[in-house]
Each structure stands twice: as structure tokens, then as C-alpha cells.
C-alpha positions as CSV (number, residue, x, y, z in Angstrom):
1,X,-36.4,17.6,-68.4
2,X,-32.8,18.1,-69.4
3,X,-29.8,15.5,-68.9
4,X,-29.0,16.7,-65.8
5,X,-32.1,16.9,-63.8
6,X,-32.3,13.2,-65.1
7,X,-29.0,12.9,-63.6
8,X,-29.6,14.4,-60.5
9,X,-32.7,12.4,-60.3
10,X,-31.6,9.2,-60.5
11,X,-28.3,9.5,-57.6
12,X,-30.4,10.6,-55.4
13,X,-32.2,7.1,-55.3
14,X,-28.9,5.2,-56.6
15,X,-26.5,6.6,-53.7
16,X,-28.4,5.7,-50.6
17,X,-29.5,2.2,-52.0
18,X,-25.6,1.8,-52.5
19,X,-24.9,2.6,-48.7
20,X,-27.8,0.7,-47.6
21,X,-26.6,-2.4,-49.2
22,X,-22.3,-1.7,-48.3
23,X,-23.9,-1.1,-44.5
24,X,-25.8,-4.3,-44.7
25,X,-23.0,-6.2,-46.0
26,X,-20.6,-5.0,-43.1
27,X,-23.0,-6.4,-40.9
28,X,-23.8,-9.6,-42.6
29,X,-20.6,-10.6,-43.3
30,X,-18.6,-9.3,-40.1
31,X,-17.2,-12.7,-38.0
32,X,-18.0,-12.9,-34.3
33,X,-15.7,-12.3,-31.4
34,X,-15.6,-14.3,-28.5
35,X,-15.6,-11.8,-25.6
36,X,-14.2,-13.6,-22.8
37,X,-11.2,-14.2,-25.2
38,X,-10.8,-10.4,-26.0
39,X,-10.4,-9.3,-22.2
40,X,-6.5,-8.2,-21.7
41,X,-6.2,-10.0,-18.1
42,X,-4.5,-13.4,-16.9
43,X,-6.2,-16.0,-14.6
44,X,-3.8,-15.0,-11.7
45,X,-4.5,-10.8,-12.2
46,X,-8.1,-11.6,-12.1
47,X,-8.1,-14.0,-9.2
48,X,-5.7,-11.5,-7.1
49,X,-8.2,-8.4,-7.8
50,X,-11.0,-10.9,-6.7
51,X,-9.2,-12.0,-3.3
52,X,-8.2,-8.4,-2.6
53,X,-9.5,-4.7,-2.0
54,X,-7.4,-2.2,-4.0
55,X,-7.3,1.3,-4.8
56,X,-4.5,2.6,-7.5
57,X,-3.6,5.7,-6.8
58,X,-4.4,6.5,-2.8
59,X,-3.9,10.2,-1.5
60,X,-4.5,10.4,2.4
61,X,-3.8,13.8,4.3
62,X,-4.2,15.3,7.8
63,X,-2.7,16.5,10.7
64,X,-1.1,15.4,14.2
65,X,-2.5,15.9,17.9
66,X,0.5,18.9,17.6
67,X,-0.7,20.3,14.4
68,X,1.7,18.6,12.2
69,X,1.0,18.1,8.8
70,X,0.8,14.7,6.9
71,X,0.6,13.3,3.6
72,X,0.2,9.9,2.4
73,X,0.5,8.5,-1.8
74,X,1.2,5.5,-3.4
75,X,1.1,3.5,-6.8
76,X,-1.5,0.9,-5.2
77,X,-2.9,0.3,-1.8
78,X,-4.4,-3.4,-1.2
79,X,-6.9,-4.8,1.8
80,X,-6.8,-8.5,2.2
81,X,-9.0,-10.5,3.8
82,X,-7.9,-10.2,7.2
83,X,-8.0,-6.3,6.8
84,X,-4.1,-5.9,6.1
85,X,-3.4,-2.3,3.9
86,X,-0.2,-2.8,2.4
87,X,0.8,0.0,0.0
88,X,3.4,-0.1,-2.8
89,X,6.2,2.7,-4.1
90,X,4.6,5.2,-0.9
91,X,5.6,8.8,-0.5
92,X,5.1,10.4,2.6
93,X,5.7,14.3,3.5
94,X,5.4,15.7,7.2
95,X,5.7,19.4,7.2
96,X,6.1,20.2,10.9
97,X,4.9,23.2,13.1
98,X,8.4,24.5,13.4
99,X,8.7,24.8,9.9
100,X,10.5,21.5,9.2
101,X,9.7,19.0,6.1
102,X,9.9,15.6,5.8
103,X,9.9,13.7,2.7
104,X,9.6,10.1,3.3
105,X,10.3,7.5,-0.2
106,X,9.7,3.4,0.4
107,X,8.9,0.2,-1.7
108,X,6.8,-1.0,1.1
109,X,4.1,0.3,3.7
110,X,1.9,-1.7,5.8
111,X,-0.9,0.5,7.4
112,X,-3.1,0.3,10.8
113,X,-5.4,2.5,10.4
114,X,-7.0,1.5,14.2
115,X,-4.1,2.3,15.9
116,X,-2.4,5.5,13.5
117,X,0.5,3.5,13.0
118,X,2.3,2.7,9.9
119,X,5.5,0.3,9.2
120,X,7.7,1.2,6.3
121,X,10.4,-1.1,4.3
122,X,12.6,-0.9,1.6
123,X,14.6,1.1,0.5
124,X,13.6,4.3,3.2
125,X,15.0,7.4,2.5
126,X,14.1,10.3,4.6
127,X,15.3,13.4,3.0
128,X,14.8,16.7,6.1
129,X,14.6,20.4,5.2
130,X,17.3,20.8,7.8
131,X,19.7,19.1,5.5
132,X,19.8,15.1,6.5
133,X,19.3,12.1,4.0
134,X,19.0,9.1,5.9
135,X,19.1,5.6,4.9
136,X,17.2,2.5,6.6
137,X,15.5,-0.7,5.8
138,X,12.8,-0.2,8.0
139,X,11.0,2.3,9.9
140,X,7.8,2.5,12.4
141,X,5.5,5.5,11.8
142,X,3.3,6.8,14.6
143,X,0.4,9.0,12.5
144,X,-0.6,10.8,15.5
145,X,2.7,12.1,17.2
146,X,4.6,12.0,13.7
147,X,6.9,10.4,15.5
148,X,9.2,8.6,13.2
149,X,11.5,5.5,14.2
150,X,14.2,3.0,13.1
151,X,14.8,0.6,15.0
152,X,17.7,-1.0,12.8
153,X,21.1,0.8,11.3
154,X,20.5,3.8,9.3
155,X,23.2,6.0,7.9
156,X,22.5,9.9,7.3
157,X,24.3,12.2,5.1
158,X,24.1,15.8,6.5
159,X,26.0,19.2,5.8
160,X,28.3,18.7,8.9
161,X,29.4,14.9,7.5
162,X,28.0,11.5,7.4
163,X,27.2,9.6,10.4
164,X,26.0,5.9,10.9
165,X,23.7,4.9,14.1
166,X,22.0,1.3,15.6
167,X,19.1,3.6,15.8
168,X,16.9,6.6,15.2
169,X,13.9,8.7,16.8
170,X,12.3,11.6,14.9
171,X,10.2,13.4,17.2
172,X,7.6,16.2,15.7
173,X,6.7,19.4,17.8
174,X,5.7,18.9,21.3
175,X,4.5,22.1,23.1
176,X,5.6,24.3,20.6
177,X,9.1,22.5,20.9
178,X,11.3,22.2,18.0
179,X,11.1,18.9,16.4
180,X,13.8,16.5,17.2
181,X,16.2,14.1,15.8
182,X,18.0,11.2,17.6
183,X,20.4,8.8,17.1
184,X,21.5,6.2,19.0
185,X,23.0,2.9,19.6
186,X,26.7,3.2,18.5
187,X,26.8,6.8,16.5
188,X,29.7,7.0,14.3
189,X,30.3,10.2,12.8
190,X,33.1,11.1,9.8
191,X,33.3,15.0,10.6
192,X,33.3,17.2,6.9
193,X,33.7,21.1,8.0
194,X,32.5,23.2,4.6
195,X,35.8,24.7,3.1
196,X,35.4,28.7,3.3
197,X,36.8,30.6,0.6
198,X,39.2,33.3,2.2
């Protein structure tokens, strides 16, 4: 046999004894870890997902008595123990038989399922198809009419100027009716005409 078959031999036994004993040494001489120490959480995160229901994430969709469509997300939606659903940085959008869309923005949305209404706050900003942004801290949601009210101040922008109001009812389609939008309670409107170019 010549040097190298000797060689050849002799790693073939020598190399996996080698790993064998580098594996067995990773092992033997690795520390433990404590898991209960390794988990990323605080006390106060853990005891709030244990007192609470929550989904992250929520998507709901469907469609009014009328035929008007809804849409429901948010970043998280929480149950508590008395079966509250509040919901956190929501985004609605109503697309209406008529062809009108709704696009609804809010910190805050506290959901009864039972009774198909929903009440949002902070910071609501309703942005229409038809050309209206309007402002309001707070604002009641009927889910089965898509009926839409404020019943505090809001202030609107819209093509025709910008208006200010004690309060507002958005009405979706009823009996193949265009949807409507009302304002009430001490309108004030500063009138901007469009400049045309002669």
C-alpha cells in the first residue's frame, strides 16, 4: 500500500472522531438558559393579553339592508370582560349604491356588534368621492343603514369652500335614492368659486 492510500486510510477514521468529540464538547460545555428570563414581554403586556381578547389585524366586510358596501380594519381589536370591542387606528370605507365612497380614518372605535352600531373618536376624518373632507371628534355609525352621524362640530372642506356645522347626518341610499349629506345646527359657510381661466 502506497503513502497515500495510508493517508486516505487513516482521515477517514481521524476526521469523524474529530467532529464527534468538537460536537460533544459544544454540548458539554454550552451554559443553560433560564427560559422564563429569555421571553421578550413585561409583567403588565402579559397580564393585559391575559385580561383581554385581541385580534391584531381585524378585516370585517359586508353590506347594508340597501346594498351598501362596508369595510372594517384596524391595527388591534380588544374584547374585555364585559364584552366591550374597542379597536385602535380603524379604517372604514362605504362604497354606496349610487356610486359614492366613503373613506372613514380614527384613533378610536368602540363596536356593538348586537345592535350594528359603531362609535368612532379621534381624530375622524371622512374623506367623500364627491369631494368633502370633514373633520369631527366623534361620530355614531349605524352598520345596517350606513347611516353616518356627528353629533358634535365638524368642519368640511369641499370644492365649493369650507363650511363649519353643530352637526352632521350622512345618509346611504334609500329606495334607490341618492345618498345624502346633512348639516345642521349653525352652518357657516366661507363661499370659494374655482377661478376659470378665460
Amino acid at each position: 500500500m502506497d503513502w497515500y492510500s495510508k493517508l486516505v486510510a487513516t482521515l477517514k477514521v481521524l476526521l469523524p472522531l474529530i467532529a464527534l468529540a468538537l460536537l460533544s464538547t459544544l454540548f458539554l460545555l454550552s451554559r443553560t438558559v433560564d427560559p422564563v428570563s429569555t421571553i421578550p414581554f413585561a409583567d403588565e403586556d402579559v397580564r393585559d393579553r391575559m385580561e383581554q381578547q385581541q385580534i391584531t389585524g381585524p378585516f370585517f366586510s359586508g353590506a347594508t339592508e340597501g346594498g351598501d358596501s362596508l369595510s372594517f380594519s384596524a391595527a388591534k381589536l380588544t374584547t374585555s370582560t364585559d364584552n366591550r370591542n374597542e379597536a385602535t387606528d380603524v379604517t372604514a370605507k362605504v362604497d354606496m349604491v349610487d356610486g359614492t365612497r366613503i373613506d372613514l380614518v380614527a384613533d378610536v372605535a368602540r363596536l356593538n356588534l348586537v345592535a350594528s352600531k359603531m362609535d368612532l373618536s379621534g381624530n375622524v376624518v371622512i374623506t367623500t368621492s364627491t369631494g368633502f373632507k370633514i373633520a369631527s371628534d366623534v361620530l355614531m355609525a349605524n352598520l345596517e343603514t350606513a347611516t353616518l352621524t356627528s353629533p358634535g362640530e365638524v368642519q368640511a372642506q369641499s370644492g365649493f369652500g369650507d363650511l363649519t356645522a353643530g352637526q352632521m347626518i350622512m345618509s346611504g341610499s334609500r329606495g334607490g335614492g341618492p345618498s345624502q349629506l346633512v348639516f345642521t345646527n349653525g352652518v357657516k359657510l366661507v363661499y370659494n368659486p374655482k377661478q376659470t381661466d378665460e
